[in-house]
N, C-alpha and C positions, 0 to 999 in steps of 0.2 A: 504494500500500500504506500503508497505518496503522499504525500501530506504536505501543502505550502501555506508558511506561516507571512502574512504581508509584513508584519513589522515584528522587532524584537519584544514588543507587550504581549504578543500573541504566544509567546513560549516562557517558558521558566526553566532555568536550568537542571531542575530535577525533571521536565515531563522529556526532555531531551537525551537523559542518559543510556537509554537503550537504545537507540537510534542512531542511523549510518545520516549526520547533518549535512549539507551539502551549505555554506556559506556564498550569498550571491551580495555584491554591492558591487554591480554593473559600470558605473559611474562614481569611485572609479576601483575601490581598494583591490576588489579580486583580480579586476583586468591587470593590473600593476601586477599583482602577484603572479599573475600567471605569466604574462610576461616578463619579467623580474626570472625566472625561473628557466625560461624556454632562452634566454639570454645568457646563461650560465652560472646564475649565481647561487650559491651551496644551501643556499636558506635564508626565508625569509619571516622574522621573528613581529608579529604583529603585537603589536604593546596599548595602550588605551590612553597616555599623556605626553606630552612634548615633554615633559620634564624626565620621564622612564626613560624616554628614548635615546633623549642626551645624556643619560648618566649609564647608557650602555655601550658607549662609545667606549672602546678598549684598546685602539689601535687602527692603521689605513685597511688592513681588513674588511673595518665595517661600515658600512655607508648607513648614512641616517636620513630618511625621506617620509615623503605625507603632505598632510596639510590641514589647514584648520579655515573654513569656508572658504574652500578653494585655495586656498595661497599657501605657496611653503612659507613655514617657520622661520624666521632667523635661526640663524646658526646649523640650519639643515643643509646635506649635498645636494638632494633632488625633492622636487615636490612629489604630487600624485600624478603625475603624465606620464601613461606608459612610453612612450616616446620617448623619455629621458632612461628609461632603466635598458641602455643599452651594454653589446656585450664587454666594451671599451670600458663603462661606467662598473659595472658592478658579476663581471667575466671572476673566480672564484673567489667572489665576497659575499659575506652576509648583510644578510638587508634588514634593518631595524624599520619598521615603517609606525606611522599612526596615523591614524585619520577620524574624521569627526563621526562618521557611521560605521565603516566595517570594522575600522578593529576593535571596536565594541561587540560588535554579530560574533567574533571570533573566540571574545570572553567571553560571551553568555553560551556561547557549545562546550567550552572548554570539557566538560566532564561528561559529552555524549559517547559510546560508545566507538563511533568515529569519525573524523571530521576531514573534509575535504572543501576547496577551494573555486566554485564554478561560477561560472560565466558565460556571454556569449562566445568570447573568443574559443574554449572546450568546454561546449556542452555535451556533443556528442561523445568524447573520452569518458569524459562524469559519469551520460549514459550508462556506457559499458561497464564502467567499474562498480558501479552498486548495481546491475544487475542482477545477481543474485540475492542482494539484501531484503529481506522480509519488510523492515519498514525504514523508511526513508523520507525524512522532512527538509525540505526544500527551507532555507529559515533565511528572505528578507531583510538586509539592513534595513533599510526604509531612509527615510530621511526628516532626522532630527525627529523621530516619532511617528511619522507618519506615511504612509505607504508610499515607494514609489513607482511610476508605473514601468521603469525600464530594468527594474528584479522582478517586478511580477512579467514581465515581458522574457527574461531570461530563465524563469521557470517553468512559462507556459513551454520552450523551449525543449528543455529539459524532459520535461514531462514527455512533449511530442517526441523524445526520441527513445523514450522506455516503454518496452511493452508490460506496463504494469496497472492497475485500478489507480485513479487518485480522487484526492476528495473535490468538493465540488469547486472550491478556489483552482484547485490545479486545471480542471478542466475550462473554467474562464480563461482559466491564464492560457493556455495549450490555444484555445479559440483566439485569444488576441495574438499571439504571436503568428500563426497561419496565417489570419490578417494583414499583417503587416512583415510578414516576411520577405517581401519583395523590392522591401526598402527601408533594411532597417536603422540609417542614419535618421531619415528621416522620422522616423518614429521616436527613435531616440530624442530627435530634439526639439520635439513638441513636448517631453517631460517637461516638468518644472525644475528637475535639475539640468536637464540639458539643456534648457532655457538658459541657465546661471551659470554655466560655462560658456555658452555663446558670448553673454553679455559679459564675462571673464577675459574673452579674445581665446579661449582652448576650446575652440570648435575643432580643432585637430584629433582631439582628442574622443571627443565622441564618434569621430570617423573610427580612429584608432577600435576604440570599443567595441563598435559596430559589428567589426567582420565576424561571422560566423564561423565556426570548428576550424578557427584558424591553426591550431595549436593544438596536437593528439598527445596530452600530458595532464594529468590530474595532482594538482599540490595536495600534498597532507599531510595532515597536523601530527605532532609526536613531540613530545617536550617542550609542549609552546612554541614551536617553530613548523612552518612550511617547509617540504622537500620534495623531490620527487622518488623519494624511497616509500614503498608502500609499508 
């Protein structure tokens, strides 16, 4: 069964601990990670304050990136633009990142069963890798609380590429992404946050976002850190 939760109010971290989580914040934290990843880099450590992140700088190893409404931090190497986590930038470095919705989504799984990193860019990988999972929740950053439509847009996605039952959000969601599957920057930036990236000047970035299974690589989580070790 599938299960897509729109925002992090909708779970609790005990109804998630049996459960194979799948983390989506579309715009931008997973796309980064996932690219962050498919770029070369050893792991990616998602933390929940600018202040963690810079006190986990340890050495040129480690790159510190994110953002907080849109804008890198002072004192950070890269914001959220997957565009910047290239193989030059962060080729075998760990990646501390934080951001104002996902890596929150990424605490509040922390104690599910298992957790992995998806997105438009691998959804289809995601697919395949919980495919044999009995139950599987789809779990929303959302934005700043409140749903947004380009993680429910990446989970209708997801959904569409599993043959399994899901609840009746996943099958809206599954509906709107077929919808708009034909174009889906465009869809992307009738969000309200892609809206807020436009008006940011990182409409690159929601192109970025955009491409579909661009990437056959699923991040997961194991000691607070991203990798591509299952």
């Amino acid at each position: 069964m599938i299960v897509v939760h729109a925002t992090l109010a909708q779970a609790s971290a005990d109804s998630l601990t049996g459960a194979a989580v799948v983390v989506i914040d579309v715009l931008r934290a997973t796309s980064t990670v996932v690219t962050a990843l498919a770029a070369g880099a050893r792991s990616v450590q998602p933390v929940t304050s600018i202040a963690r992140a810079l006190a986990a700088r340890h050495g040129p190893q480690v790159v510190i990136g994110g953002e907080r409404n849109g804008v890198r931090p002072a004192g950070f190497d890269l914001g959220n633009s997957p565009g910047e986590y290239t193989p030059e930038r962060v080729r075998d470095r760990d990646v501390i990142l934080t951001t104002t919705n996902g890596t929150r989504a990424f605490a509040r799984a922390a104690r599910a069963r298992r957790v992995v990193a998806g997105s438009l860019l691998n959804r289809a990988a995601v697919a395949r890798a919980l495919a044999e999972e009995p139950e599987v929740v789809l779990l929303c950053s959302g934005n700043q609380g409140t749903p947004s439509f380009e993680d429910l847009l990446a989970a209708g996605a997801i959904v569409d590429a599993m043959d399994a039952p899901a609840s009746d959000l996943g099958l809206m969601a599954r509906d709107a992404f077929r919808q708009e599957r034909a174009d889906l920057v465009r869809a992307l930036e009738t969000g309200r946050h892609g809206r807020r990236l436009l008006e940011l000047g990182l409409g690159q970035d929601v192109a970025l976002c955009a491409r579909l299974d661009a990437y056959d690589l699923v991040p997961s989580w194991r000691d607070g850190r991203l990798t591509l070790r299952p």
